[in-house]
N, C-alpha and C positions, 0 to 999 in steps of 0.2 A: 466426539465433540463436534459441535453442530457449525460450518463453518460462517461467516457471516457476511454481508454483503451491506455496502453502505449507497443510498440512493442522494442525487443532489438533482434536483428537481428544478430547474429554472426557468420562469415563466416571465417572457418578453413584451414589452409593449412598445406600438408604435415602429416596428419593425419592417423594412423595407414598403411600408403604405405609401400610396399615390397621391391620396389628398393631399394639401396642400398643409392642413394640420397634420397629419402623420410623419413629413416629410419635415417639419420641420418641430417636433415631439422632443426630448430626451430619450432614446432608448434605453432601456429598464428592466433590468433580470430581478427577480423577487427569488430568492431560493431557500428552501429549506431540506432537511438533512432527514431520512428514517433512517431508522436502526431495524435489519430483518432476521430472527435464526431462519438459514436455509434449510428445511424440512423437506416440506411435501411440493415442487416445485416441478415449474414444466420449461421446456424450452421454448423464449421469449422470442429469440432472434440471434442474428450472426454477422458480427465485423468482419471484413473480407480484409485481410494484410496484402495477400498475394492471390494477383489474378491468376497465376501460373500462364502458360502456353502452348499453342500446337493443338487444339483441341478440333480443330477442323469441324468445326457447326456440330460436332456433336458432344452433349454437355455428359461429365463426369455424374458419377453415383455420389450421393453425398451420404456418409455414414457419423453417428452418433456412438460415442461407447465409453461410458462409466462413469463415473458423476454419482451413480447411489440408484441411478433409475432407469426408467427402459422407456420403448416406446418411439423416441420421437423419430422423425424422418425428415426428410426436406427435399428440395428441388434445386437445382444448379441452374442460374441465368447469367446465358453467354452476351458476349459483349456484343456491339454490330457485325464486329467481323468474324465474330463465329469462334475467336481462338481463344478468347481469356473469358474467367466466369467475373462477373463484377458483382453477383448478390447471392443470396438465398432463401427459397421463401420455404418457410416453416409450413410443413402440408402437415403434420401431426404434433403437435407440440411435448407429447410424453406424461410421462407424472414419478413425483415422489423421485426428483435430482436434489441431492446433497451439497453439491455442487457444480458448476458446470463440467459437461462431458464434454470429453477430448474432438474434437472436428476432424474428420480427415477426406479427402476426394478419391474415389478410385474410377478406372478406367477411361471411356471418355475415350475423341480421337478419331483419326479413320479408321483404326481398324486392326487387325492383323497383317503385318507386312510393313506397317506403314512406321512412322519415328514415333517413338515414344511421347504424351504431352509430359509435358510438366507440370505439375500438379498446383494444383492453387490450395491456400490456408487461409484461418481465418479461426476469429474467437466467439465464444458462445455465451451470452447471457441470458441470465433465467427469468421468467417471469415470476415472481414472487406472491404468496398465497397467505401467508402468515404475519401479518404485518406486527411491530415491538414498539413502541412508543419510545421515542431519543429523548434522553433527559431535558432538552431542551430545543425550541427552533433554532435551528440554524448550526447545532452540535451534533456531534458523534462521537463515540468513542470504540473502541479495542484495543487487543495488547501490541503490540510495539512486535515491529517482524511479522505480523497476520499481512496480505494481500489484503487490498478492499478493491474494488470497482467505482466511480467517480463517474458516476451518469450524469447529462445533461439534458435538456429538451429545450429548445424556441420554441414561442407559440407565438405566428403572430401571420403577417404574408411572405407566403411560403418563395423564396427567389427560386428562378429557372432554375439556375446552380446549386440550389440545397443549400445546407447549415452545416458548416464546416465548425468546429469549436476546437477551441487552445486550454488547455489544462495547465495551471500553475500547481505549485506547494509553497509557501513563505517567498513570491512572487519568484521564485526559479522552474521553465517547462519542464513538466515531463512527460508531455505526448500532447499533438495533437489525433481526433478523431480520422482515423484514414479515408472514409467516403462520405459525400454529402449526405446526408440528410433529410427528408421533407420536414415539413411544418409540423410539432405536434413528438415527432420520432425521435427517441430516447436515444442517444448514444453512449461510451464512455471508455474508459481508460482504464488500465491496473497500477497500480500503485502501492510499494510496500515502506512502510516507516522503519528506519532500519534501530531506529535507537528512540526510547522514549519522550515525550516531547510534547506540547502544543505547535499545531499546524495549522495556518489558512490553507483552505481550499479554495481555487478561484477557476471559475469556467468563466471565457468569452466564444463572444462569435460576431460575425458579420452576415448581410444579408446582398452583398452584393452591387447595393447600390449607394455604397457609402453609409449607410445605417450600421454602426458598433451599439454593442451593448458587453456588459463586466456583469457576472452574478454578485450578491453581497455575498462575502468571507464568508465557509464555514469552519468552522472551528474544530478542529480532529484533535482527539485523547488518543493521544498512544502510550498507551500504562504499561508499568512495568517499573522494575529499578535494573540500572545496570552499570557497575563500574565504567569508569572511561576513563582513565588519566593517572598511575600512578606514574612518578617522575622521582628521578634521585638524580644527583649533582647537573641538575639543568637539564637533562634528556629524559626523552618519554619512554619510558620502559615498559610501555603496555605490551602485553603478551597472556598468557596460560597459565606458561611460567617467568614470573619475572624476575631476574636477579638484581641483587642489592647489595652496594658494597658494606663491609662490615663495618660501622659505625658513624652510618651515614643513615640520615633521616629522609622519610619521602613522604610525598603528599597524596595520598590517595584521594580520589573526587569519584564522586557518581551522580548518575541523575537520578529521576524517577518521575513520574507523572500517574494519578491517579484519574481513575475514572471521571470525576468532576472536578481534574486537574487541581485541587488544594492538596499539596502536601505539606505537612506539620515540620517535618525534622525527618533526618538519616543519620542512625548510629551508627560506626563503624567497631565492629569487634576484629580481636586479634584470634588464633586459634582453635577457630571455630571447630566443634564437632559433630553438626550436624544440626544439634538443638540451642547451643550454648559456646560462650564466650567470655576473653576478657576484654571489656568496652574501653575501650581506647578516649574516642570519644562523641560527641552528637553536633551535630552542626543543622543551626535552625536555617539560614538563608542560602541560597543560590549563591555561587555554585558551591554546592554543597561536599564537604571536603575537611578533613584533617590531617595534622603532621601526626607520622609515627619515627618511630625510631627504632627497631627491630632489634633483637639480641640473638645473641648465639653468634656460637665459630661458623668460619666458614661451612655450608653444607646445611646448618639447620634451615627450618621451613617453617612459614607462619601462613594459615589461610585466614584470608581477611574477607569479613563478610557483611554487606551492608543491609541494612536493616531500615526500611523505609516507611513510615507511618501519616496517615491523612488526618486530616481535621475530626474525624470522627473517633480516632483512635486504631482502624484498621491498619494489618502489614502489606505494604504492598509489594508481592513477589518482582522475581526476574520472569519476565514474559515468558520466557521460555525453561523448563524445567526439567531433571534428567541427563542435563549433562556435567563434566567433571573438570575443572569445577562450572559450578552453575553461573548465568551472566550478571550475577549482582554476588559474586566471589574470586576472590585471585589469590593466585598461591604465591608467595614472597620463597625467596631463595637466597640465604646468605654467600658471599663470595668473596674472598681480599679484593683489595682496590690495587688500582695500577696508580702510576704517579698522578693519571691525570684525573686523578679520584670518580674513575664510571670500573665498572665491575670490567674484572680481566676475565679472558675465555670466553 
C-alpha cells in the first residue's frame, strides 16, 4: 500500500519588503493542500535535527538506505567552525522512494586516534512526481494513525535569517521547522492524527523584520471509525478488554470521519462475529453513542462493534485493520460489582 504524503503550499505576500508599500502591506499566506501516492519518487531534500559534533573540518559521509528506492547520495556541510554539519546538498536525488529513506552520517573527524564525532541526524523529504488531485482546495484527507508531512514555503524577500515556520493542529504546536530557510524553500513537519477527526492545519512564519504572516486553515480528514469511551457507573473503562459490573448499563461512544468528512449515522451491534450482529442501536448525531445493558453471569463476553456509514451510504472502517479486536470493536466482560458498584478484580 502506497504510503501518502500531504503538501501545504503557502504562498506570501508583501513579506519582509523595503518599500514603503510592502512595509506596511498585510502579510498573506494563500495555501492549498495536494494529495500525492508516493510511487516513483526522488530525494527532494533534508532537515537537519542534529548538527552532531567533533568533526574537526572534516565532513561525514552521508548515506541514504530504504524507502523502496536506490540511488540517491548527498554531501555533508560543516558549519564555520568545522565541527557540526548544518545541511545537506542532494548531489543525486535517486528514483522510485516509496517513502522517505532512513538518513544516517558515517565517519567524518580527524581521523584514527583522534575522539570519536558525534554524529548529526536529520529527516528526508521526497520530491514528488505523481501528483492526485485533493477533493478539494484547501482539504486533505487519510486514515486516522497514517503520518503525513505539513510542508510550508514563503515566497516573498528572502530575510538574512531565513524562514523559520510554526506548525499548529486545531491551534495546538506541534513542531516548529528546525533551520531557516530561504525564499521560495519548502520545509515541514510529521504529524500523526491519532484518532479520527476533522483538523486545521495552520503554518506561520516571520521574516525578521517584524513581518507575520498565518496560512489559511487546512482542513485534514482523518477517516476511520474507532470506539473511544465506554463507561459504566461514572468511570471510563476503556480498554481491549473492558469489564462491566453485572447489571449495570454502559455507554459506549465512538467517533468516525469519512473521507469528505459527512458521516450519516453509527450502529452499534452487540456480539459481533465477524460479519453480523445484534443491533443495539444507531445514533444519528455527535457524539455518537448508545446505552447497552449487557447480560450474562459473571465471566460472559459481548464484542461490540461499530458500524459507521457516510452520506452516500458507504462503511466506514477502523483505520487500522487486523488486529484483536479491531479499533472500531471492544470486547465487554461481565464481572460482580463491589458495594461501590465499578467491577471488583
Amino acid at each position: 500500500m502506497n504510503k501518502k504524503i500531504f503538501i501545504l503550499i503557502a504562498l506570501a505576500c508583501g513579506l519582509g519588503g523595503t518599500s514603503a508599500r510592502a512595509q506596511n502591506s498585510t502579510p498573506l499566506l494563500v495555501a492549498t493542500v495536494n494529495e500525492v501516492d508516493v510511487t516513483n519518487n526522488t530525494v527532494g531534500f533534508v532537515e537537519m535535527t542534529t548538527g552532531g559534533s567533533g568533526y574537526g573540518g572534516n565532513a561525514p559521509t552521508v548515506v541514504f538506505k530504504g524507502g523502496g528506492g536506490s540511488g540517491a547520495s548527498g554531501t555533508a556541510n560543516l558549519d564555520g567552525s568545522g565541527n557540526a554539519v548544518i545541511s545537506v546538498t542532494i548531489d543525486t536525488p535517486g528514483m522510485d522512494y516509496v517513502t522517505p529513506p532512513a538518513l544516517s552520517f558515517v565517519g567524518g573527524g580527524p581521523g584514527t586516534g583522534a575522539t570519536t564525532p558525534t554524529q548529526a541526524s536529520g529527516l528526508v523529504g521526497l520530491t514528488i512526481t505523481k501528483p492526485w488531485i485533493a477533493p478539494n482546495q484547501n482539504e486533505g484527507f487519510g486514515p486516522a494513525g497514517d503520518t503525513i508531512i505539513i510542508y510550508a514555503v514563503a515566497v516573498g524577500t528572502d530575510p538574512a535569517s531565513g524562514f523559520i515556520f510554526n506548525y499548529t493542529v486545531n491551534g495546538l504546536a506541534i513542531g516548529h521547522s528546525s533551520d531557516a530557510v530561504a525564499d521560495g524553500q519548502p520545509v515541514g513537519v510529521y504529524w500523526t492524527p491519532a484518532l479520527p477527526g476533522v483538523y486545521s492545519l495552520v503554518a506561520s512564519t516571520t521574516d525578521g523584520n517584524g513581518n507575520n504572516a498565518t496560512s489559511v486553515p487546512i482542513r485534514y480528514f482523518a477517516a476511520g471509525t474507532v470506539i473511544v469511551s465506554p463507561t459504566a457507573g461514572g468511570a471510563n473503562l476503556t480498554g481491549v478488554g473492558t469489564l462491566v459490573p453485572v447489571g449495570s448499563a454502559v455507554i459506549v461512544q465512538a467517533t468516525s470521519t469519512a473521507d469528505d468528512g459527512f458521516v450519516k449515522q453509527i450502529s452499534f451491534y452487540t456480539d459481533w462475529n465477524g460479519t453480523s450482529g445484534t443491533l443495539i442501536g444507531t445514533s444519528t448525531n455527535y457524539p455518537f453513542s448508545v446505552s447497552y445493558s449487557p447480560a450474562g453471569a459473571a465471566g460472559a463476553t459481548h464484542l461490540i462493534k461499530a458500524v459507521a456509514t457516510d452520506n452516500l451510504g458507504a462503511t466506514i472502517p477502523a483505520p487500522v485493520s487486523g488486529t484483536n479486536p479491531n479499533q472500531d470493536e471492544i470486547k465487554l466482560t461481565m464481572t460482580t460489582a463491589n458495594p461501590g458498584g465499578l467491577p471488583s478484580g
